[in-house]
N, C-alpha and C positions, 0 to 999 in steps of 0.2 A: 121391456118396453121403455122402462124410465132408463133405460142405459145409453139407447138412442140420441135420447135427447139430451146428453150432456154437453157440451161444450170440447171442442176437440181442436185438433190443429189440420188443415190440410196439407197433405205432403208431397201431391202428382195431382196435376189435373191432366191428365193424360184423358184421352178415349175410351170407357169401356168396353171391354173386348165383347163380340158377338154371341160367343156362346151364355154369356153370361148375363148379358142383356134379353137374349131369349129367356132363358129361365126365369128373371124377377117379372119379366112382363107376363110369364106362365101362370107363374104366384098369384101376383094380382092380378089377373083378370078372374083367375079359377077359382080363387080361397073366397067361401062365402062367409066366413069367419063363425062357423057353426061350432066353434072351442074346442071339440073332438079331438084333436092332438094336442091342443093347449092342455087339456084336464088331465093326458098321460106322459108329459114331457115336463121334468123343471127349468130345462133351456129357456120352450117358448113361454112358461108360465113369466119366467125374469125376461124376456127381450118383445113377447109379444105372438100375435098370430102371422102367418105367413105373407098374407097379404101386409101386412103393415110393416115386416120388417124389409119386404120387398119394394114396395113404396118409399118407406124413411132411408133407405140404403142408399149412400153414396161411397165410389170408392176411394173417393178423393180426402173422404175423412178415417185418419187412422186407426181412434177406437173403434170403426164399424168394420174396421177389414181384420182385427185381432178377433172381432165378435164371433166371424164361423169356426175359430178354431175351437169355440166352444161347447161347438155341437156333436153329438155322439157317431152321425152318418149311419145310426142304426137303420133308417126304414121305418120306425112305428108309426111317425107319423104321416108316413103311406100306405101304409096297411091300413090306419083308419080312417083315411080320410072317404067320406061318402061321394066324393067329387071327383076320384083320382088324382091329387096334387101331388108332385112329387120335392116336396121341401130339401131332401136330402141332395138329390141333386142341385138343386138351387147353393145350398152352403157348400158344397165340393167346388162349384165354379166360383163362389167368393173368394175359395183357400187357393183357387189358382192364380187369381186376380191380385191378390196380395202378393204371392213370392213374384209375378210378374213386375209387378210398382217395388220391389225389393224388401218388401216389409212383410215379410212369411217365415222368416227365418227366427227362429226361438232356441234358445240355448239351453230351455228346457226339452226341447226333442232331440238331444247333441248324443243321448246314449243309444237310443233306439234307431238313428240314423246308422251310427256307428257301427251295432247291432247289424243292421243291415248291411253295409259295408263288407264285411266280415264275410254276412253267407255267400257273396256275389264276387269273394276274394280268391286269388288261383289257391292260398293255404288251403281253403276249406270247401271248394266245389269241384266237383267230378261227375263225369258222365261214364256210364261202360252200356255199351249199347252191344248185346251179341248179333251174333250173324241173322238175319231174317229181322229184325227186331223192327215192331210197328207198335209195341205197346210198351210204354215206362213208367215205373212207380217215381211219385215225386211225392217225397215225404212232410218237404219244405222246414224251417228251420228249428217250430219250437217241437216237435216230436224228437226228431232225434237225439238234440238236446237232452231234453229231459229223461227220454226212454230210448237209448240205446238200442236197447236189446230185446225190446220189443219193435220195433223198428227194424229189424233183422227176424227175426219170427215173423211179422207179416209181410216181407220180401221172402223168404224162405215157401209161405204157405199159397202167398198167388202165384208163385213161379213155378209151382205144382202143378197149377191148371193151365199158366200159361208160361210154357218153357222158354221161350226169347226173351222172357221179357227184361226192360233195361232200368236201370236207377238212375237217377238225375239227381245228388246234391248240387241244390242250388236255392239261391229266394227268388220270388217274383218281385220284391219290391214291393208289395202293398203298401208299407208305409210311407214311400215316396208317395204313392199315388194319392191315399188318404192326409196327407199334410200339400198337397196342391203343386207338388215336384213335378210337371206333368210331361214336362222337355227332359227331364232325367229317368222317369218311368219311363217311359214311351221309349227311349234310346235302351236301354236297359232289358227290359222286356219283349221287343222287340228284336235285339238278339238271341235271346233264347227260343223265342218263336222260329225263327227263322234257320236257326242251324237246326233243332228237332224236324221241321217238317224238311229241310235241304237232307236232312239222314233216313226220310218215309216214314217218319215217326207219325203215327195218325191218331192213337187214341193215350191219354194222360188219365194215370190213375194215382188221384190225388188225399191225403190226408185233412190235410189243412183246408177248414171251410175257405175262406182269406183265399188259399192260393185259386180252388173251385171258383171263386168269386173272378178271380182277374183272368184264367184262363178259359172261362167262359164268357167273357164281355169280350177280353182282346184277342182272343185266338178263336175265332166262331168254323174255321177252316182244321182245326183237332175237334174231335170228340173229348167232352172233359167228362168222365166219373168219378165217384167217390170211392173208395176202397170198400164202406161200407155198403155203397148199394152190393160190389163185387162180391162181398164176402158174403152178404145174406144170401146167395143163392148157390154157394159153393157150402160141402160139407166142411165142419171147422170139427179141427180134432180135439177129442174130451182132455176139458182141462179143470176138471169137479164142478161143482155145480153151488150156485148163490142161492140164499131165500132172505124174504124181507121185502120191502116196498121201499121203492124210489123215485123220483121224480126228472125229470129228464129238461134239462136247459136246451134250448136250438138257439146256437148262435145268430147273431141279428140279419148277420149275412145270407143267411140259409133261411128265413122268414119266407121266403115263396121257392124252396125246394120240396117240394113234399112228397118225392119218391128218396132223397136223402134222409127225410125225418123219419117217414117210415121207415126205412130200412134200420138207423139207430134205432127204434124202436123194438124192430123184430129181433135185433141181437142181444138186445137187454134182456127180452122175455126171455131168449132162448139160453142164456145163462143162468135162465132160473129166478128173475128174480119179477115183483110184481110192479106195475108203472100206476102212479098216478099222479093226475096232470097238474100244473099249476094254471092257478086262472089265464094267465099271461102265456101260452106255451104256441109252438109252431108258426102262423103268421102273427098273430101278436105277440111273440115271445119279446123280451125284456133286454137290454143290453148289459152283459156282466161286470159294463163300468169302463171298461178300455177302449169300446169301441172313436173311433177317432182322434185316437191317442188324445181325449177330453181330459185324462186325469192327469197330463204334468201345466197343463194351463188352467184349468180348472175340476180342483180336486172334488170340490163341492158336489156338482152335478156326477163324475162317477160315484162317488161316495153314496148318493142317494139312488140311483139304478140297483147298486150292492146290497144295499138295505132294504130296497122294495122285494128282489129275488129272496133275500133271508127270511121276510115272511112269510113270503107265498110257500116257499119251502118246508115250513113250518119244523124243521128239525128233520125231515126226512134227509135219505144222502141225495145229493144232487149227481147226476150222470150227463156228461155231455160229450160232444165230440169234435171240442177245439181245443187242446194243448193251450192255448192263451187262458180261454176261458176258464182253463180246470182252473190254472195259476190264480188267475183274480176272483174266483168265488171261493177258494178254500181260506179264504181270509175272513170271508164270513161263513160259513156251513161248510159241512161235510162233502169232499168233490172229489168223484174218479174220472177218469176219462172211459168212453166208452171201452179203449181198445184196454184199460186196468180189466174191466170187467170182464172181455174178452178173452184172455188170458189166463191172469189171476181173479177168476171171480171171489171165493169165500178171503183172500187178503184185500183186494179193492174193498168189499163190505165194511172190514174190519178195520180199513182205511192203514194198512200197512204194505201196500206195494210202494215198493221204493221209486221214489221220483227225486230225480238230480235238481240240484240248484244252480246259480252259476257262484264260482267259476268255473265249473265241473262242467257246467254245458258248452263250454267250449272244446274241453278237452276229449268230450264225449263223441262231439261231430268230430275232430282228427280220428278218432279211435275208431268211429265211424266208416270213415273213409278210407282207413285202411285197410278194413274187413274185406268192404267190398270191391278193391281192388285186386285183393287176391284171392278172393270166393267168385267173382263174376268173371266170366267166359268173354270176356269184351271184343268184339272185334274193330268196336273204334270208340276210340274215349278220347277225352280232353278233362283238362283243367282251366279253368273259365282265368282268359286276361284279358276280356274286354273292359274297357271304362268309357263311359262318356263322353269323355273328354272336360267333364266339370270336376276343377279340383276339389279334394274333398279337406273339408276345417278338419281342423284337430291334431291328430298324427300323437296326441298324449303322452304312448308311450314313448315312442322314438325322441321326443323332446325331452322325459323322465329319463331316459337312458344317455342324451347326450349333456343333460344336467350333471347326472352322477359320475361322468365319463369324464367333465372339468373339474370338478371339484375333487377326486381323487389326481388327475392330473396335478392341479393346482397343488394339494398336499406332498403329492411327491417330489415335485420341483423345489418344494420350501426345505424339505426336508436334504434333499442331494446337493442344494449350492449351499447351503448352510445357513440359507437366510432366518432359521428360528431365532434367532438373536435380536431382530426385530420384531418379535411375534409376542413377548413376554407380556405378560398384562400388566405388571405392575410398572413395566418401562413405559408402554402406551398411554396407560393412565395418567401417567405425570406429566408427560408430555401433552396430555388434555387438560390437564388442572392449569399449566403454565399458563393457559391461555384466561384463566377466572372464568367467570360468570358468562362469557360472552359462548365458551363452546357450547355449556348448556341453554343459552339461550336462540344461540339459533337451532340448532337440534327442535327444540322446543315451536321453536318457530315454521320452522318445515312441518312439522307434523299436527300443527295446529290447520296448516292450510291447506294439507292434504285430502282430510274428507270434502271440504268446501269444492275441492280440485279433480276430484276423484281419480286423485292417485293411491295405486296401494299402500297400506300402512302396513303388511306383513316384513316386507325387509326394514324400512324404518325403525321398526319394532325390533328388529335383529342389531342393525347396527348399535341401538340405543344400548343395549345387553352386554355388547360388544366394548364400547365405548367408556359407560360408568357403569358398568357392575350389575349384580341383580339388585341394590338395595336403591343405588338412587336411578339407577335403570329404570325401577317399575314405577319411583315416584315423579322423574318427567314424562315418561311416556304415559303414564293412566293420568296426570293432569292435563298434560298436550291434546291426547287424544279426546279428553271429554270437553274440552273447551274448542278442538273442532269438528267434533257431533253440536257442540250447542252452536258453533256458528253457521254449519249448514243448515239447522233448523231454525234458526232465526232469517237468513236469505231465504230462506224456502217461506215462509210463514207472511215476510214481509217487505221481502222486495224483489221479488223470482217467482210471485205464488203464480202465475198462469204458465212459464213454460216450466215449470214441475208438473203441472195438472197436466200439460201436455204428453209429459214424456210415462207418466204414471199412469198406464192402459192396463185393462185386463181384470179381472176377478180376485188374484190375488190381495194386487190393492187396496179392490172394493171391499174387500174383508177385512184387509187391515182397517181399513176407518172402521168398519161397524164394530171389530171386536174392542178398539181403541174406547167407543161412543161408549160402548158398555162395560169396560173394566178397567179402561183410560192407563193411567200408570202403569200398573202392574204386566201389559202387554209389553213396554218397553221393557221393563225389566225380564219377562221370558225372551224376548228376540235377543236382548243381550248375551245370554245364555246358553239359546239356539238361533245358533244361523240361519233360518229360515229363507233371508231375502239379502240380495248383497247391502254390505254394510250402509258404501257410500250412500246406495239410492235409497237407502231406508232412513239416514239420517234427513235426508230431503222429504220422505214420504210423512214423518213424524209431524212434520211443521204446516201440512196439509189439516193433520187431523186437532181433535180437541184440548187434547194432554195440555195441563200446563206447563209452562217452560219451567218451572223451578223442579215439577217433577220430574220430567223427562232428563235432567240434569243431574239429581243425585241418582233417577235407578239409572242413569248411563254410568255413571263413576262407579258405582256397587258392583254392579254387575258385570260390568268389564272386568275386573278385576282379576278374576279368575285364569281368563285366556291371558290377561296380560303378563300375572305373576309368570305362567307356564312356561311361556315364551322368551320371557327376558331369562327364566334362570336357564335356560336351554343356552341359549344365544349367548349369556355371558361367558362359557366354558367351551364356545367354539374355537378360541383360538390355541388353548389348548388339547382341544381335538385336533387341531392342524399340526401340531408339534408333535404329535402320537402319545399324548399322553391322555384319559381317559379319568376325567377327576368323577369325586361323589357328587358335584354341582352339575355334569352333562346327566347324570346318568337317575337323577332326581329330574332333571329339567324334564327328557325323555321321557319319563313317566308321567308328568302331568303336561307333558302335549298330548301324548296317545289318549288319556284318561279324558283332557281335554275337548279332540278330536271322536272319541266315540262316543259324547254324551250326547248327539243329537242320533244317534244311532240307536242308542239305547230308548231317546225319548220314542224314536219312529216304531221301537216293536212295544212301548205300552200303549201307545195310541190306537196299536194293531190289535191288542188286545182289548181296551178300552172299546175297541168299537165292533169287537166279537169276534175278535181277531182269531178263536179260540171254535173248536165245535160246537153249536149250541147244545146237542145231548149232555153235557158236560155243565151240571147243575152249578157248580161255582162258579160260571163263566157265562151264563146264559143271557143275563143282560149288557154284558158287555163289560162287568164290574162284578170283585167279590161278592157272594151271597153273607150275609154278616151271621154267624149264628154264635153266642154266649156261650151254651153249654162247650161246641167243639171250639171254641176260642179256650175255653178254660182248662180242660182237657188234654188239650195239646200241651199246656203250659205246664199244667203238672208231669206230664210226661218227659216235657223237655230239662224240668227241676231235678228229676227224679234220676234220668238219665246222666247230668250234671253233677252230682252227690253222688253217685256213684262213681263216675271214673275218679272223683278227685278222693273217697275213699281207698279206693281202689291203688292209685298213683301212690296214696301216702302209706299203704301195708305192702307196696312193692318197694318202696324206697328203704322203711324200715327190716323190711326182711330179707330182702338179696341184693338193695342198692346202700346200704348204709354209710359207705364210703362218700358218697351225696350229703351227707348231713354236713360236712364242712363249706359247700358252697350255701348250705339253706342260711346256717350261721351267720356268712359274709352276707348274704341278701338280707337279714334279718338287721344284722347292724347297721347297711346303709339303708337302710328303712326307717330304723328308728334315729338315726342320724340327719335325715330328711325331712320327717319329724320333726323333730327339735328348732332347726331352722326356718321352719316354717310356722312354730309358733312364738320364737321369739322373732322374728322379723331380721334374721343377722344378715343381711346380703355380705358383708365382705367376708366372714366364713363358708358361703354358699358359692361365693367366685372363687375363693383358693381350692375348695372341693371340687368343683368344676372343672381347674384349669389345665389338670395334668392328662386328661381325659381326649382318646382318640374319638375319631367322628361316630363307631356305632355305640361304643359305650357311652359316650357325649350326649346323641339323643337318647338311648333307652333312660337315661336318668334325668332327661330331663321331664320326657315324658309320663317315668314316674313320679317327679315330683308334681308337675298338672296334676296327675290323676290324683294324690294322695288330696292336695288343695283341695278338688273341686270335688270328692266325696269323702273324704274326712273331715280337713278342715278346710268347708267354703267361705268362711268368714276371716281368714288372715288376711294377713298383709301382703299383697301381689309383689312379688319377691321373685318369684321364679324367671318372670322374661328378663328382669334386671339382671338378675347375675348371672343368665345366660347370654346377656349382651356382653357384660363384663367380663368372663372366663372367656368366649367366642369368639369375640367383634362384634361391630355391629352388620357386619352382613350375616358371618353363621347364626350367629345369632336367631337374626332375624327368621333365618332357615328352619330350623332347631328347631326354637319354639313353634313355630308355623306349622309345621309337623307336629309337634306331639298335642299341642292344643286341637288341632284335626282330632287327630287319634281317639286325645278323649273326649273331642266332642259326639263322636260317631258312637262308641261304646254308650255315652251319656244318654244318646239317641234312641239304641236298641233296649238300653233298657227302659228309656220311659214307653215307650211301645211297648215292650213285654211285661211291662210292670204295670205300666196303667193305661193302657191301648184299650184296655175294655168300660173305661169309664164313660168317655161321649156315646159310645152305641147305647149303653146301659141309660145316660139319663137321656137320650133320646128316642127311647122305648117306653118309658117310663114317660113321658109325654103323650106318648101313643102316636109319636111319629116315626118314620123308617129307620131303621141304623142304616142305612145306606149311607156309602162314604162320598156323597155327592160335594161337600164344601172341603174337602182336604186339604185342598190349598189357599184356604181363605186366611191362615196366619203366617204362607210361608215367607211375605215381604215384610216381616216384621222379624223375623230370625236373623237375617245380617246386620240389622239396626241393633237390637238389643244384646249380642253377641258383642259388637264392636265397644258397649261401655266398659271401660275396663274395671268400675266398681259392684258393677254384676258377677256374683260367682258364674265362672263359665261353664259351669253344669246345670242351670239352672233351667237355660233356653233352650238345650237340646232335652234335656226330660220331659220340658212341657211340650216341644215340638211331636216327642214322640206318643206322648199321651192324647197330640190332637191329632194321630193318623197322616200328618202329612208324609207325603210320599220319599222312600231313603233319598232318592240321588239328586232330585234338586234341591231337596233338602240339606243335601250335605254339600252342595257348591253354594247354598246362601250362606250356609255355617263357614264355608272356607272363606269367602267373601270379608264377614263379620273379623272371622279372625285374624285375618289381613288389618286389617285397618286396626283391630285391638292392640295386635303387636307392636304398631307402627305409632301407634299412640304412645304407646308406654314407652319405645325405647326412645322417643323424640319429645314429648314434654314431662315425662312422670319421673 
């Protein structure tokens, strides 16, 4: 309701269109504002009742035409209403209204379009219709996907009763329809209508609730059934039998099908197993969170559908019968598909029928459709090449593949006319120093103005690499680039602030400020981390919200730092790659871009977990967070002590007893140990550089990393010697490398142990208070780990021990520690 009323920009005063003007004047004439759908939707609770958002609704204001994408199109709030409103309808013709004014289009529905694409693609659609053929199974796209072969077992078993019958790989397009596509649906859809009934094709037996849904609105000239009402009246052959009690999800689509719900119903029992209901089930059944593809615009609201189903579930398995739906509830509770159960009842229970993921469910429909091109008797098929004639965005791959198409050309060319002679880094380089201060400064200058500009700074960042190296690489690029993050949020803040506000629609957003209002800083510094939101407009979005600018300024420099390093040491060893030679600096870079690149990957399956991502039967996982328990914390540890003592007993009575020829490397490790030693508590740097210097790149780091480790738990109080003379022996780029690496190293090890060593002290004294050990503040020190990491008269063991005695979580953990150690190294080999 307060969203309404923000302040917005007008972008079409065009006319609104008729069907849509019907509807809101439906709304508000009808809605008596009896709260009834407001009190079971968190849409309407945040935007308001029906009548008022029908009322306040203009299309000509932008944030109100983003507004229906963020409604579910479930129906509940037509199922309750006492009046018969139908609201869902009303938001469908908003989502049409939008992509007609051109502002419908989201680039967060770019996969699931694609998705769609795909089914409707000549690769992956076919029709085999045999001779007589009036009746066709259409499985539609996420079945076969995921279950192959069950999907073939139930073409196998209704073609028993009914011999002609024909398969259609193919999609309807619902998701065009439910995103307001309605000139591309309608074209789309509409061909397949029409060539099925041009073949006499009259009755459609359909899996997919979704597809049941569109075949029954737009084709009212076919009979559309479900499989399941088909199957409950046919005998199904014995395939053992389930016990236990389960509860049964009906998809929202299917909310006024009630010879479909019954029919799932009757096949569950008859697999044996017992049903009971959730409060929310059949006409007011609940949305499993996806419905209106809600969750890439706003997570929130499925997130909360998800959560409501997990209770009412209360740990029973859930049973349903839409393939979407099993996907997005087995993230919170236990979920089979009805046709699991049908099949594999006692492994559906047990929750181990295999269900593909992608990219497997691609590979699944080809393998699909090649079954049944040679298993079905066709007497007339095709392979679907209509298009609409609307081009479709993207094309991903085929741009990936004619990127990699130039750049291997490009390599071959340098390498055949012999132009490597120009390619050398250290000729290039000189030839940039020739010019002084001025290369680096306009460098510096490009890329100060690029986020203000919103141009990408991924190549920039490349070149920079390319240019000067990885050492002063990352130190114009990570100051360039936070100086313009800090000038977009300074124009955004104070001299831009309303067409920011303009361009910044949507819940995402509104999130950001509130998580901003509530943890202020330290929000910058996770988004710096994780990608969340594109960078440009988040620098603009920052200066929106309340951060102060001095904070938002150092976590942007902190925290960049990480992708930054990655990227520049990658980039610096490209032109080497182009020569065909393959240094230790690409192949380090490469390692911390992927490590880089899958840490928001990694954040999305603890989030998954964290929010019950996990079975709830499954007592360590049941609120969505470890259960803390002392004794098996303790337990474990000795086990793992014991275990530990043992192999290395064990290694050393194998070494004395049938490896003893080993005793002369133990000697050589023993002497540069206590050699390391020595220099490390007289303080000799020029004996630690000549020891150093004869040294190849993997012997180079393991010693140097020994010597961190010996420092920082032997002796944490010497004299910081080690990055020096590995500046010294190295350069200052390996160097820089080297230590960076091995200080990680031992900071991670430093880390595990204070977690295994004193991880049980905060549960302990906050049990001892008689408050939960629940590890609900975990990360309330982590923005203090790259600060105090980076002094370099802190032993650098000191901060990962205590990080891990206070539970914060390993991996962001260990990118603030890399962060820290970045700037410690950088310290030391430039003023100490």
């Amino acid at each position: 309701m307060g969203k309404l009323s923000q302040p917005d920009t007008v972008i079409d005063s065009a006319a609104i269109r008729p069907a849509l003007e019907e509807a809101c004047a439906a709304n508000s004439g009808t809605c008596t504002e009896c709260m009834a759908c407001v009190g079971e939707c968190a849409f309407l609770q945040t935007y308001g009742t029906p009548k008022k958002i029908a009322e306040a609704y203009d299309p000509a204001i932008k944030g109100q035409q983003v507004m229906s994408f963020e409604c579910s199109l479930c129906g509940l709030c037509t199922a309750v209403c006492p009046e018969g409103v139908d609201p869902r309808a009303m938001f469908l013709e908003m989502r049409r209204e939008s992509v007609a004014r051109g502002v419908g289009s989201f680039p967060e529905h770019g996969g699931l379009l694609g998705y769609e694409r795909k089914g409707t693609s000549r690769r992956f659609s076919w029709y085999g219709l045999p001779a007589g053929c009036d009746t066709v199974f259409f499985p539609g796209c996420a079945l076969p996907g995921t279950r192959p072969d069950a999907t073939v077992k139930l073409y196998d078993h209704l073609r028993r009763a009914i011999p002609s019958l024909g398969i259609v790989l193919d999609c309807c397009t619902k998701p065009s329809h439910d995103l307001g596509r309605d000139d591309y649906f309608r074209a789309m859809f509409g061909e397949l209508r029409e060539y099925l009934a041009g073949q006499g094709v009259k009755t459609i037996l359909v899996a997919c609730p979704n597809c049941h849904r569109v075949f029954s609105d737009y084709a009212p000239e076919l009979t559309t059934r479900t499989i399941y009402e088909e199957l409950a009246g046919l005998h199904l052959p014995a395939t053992g039998t389930a016990s236990g009690s389960v509860t049964v999800h009906d998809p929202c689509v299917m909310r006024f099908a009630a010879p479909v719900q019954a029919a799932a119903r009757s096949l569950a029992q008859g697999a044996g197993v017992t049903i009971e209901e959730m409060p929310h089930a059949q006409r007011m059944a609940l949305c499993c969170g996806e419905g209106g593809t809600v969750g890439a615009l706003a997570p929130e609201f499925a997130g909360n559908w998800r959560e409501r189903r997990k209770r009412e579930a209360a740990g029973r398995r859930i049973i349903t019968y839409c393939a979407g739906c099993a996907h997005h509830l087995k993230s919170v509770a236990p979920t089979s598909h009805i046709v699991d159960l049908i099949l594999e009842p006692e492994a559906a229970m047990a929750g181990k029928v295999k269900v593909s993921g992608a990219p497997f469910t691609y590979l699944n429909r080809l393998r699909l459709k090649n079954h049944f091109r040679k298993t079905v008797p066709a007497a007339v098929s095709r392979e679907r090449t209509f298009t609409s004639g609307e081009t479709a965005k993207g094309g991903g791959l085929l741009r990936s593949l004619l990127i990699i198409a130039l750049l291997v050309g490009a390599i071959v060319a340098v390498r055949v006319t012999g132009a490597t002679r120009y390619l050398e880094q250290e000729t290039l380089r000189s030839a940039i120093q020739g010019y002084g201060v001025l290369a680096p400064a306009v460098y510096m200058l490009v890329y100060t103005l690029a986020p203000a500009l919103f141009l990408p700074g991924l190549p920039i960042t490349i070149v920079g690499g390319i240019l000067f190296g990885p050492f002063w690489g990352v130190i114009y690029t990570i100051t360039s680039a936070t100086i313009g993050a800090c000038l977009a949020f300074l124009i955004s803040r104070y001299a831009a602030r309303g067409w920011v506000e303009r361009k910044l629609v949507g819940s995402r957003w509104q999130k950001l400020d509130r998580e901003v209002e509530r943890h202020g800083w330290k929000v910058v510094a996770f988004t710096r981390l994780i990608p969340l939101f594109p960078f440009n407009l988040l620098n603009y979005a920052f200066g929106l919200t309340k951060v102060k600018f001095l904070h938002y300024a150092v976590a942007t420099f902190v925290f960049m730092l990480p992708a930054c390093i990655a990227f520049i040491v990658f980039s610096s060893s490209l032109l080497d790659l182009v020569r065909g030679k393959v240094s230790p600096a690409f192949l380090l870079g490469l390692a911390l871009v992927v490590l880089v690149s899958l840490f928001p990957l990694f954040y999305r399956r603890w989030q998954a977990r964290k929010n019950g991502g996990a079975y709830p039967d499954e007592a360590a996982r049941s609120g969505g967070a470890a259960v803390y328990d002392l004794k098996t914390s303790v337990l474990r540890k000795v086990i793992v002590s014991c275990c530990v003592a043992a192999v290395a007993v064990g290694a050393y009575l194998l070494v004395q007893h049938y490896f003893w020829f080993l005793n002369a490397y133990l000697y050589t490790a023993e002497f540069n140990l206590l050699f390391v030693l020595g220099r490390l508590r007289d303080g000799d740097v020029a004996m630690f550089v000549d020891y150093l210097k004869p040294m190849a790149l993997g012997r180079g780091v393991t010693m140097v990393t020994v010597a961190h480790f010996l420092q920082g738990f032997w002796l944490p109080l010497s004299p910081q010697v080690v990055v020096t003379a590995g500046g010294g022996a190295f350069g200052m780029v390996k160097g820089f490398l080297y230590n960076g690496v091995a200080l990680s190293v031992v900071g991670c090890i430093a880390f595990g142990l204070g977690r295994f060593l004193l991880g049980d002290l905060i549960p302990l004294i906050r049990m001892q208070r008689g408050s939960s050990p629940a590890e609900a503040d975990r990360y309330a020190g982590i923005t203090a780990v790259p600060l105090l990491v980076a002094i370099p008269w802190i032993p650098v063991t000191v901060v990962p021990l205590l990080a891990g005695a206070l539970r914060i979580p390993f991996v962001p953990g260990a990118f603030a520690m890399t962060a820290g150690v970045t700037i410690r190294v950088l310290c030391i080999l430039l003023f100490l």
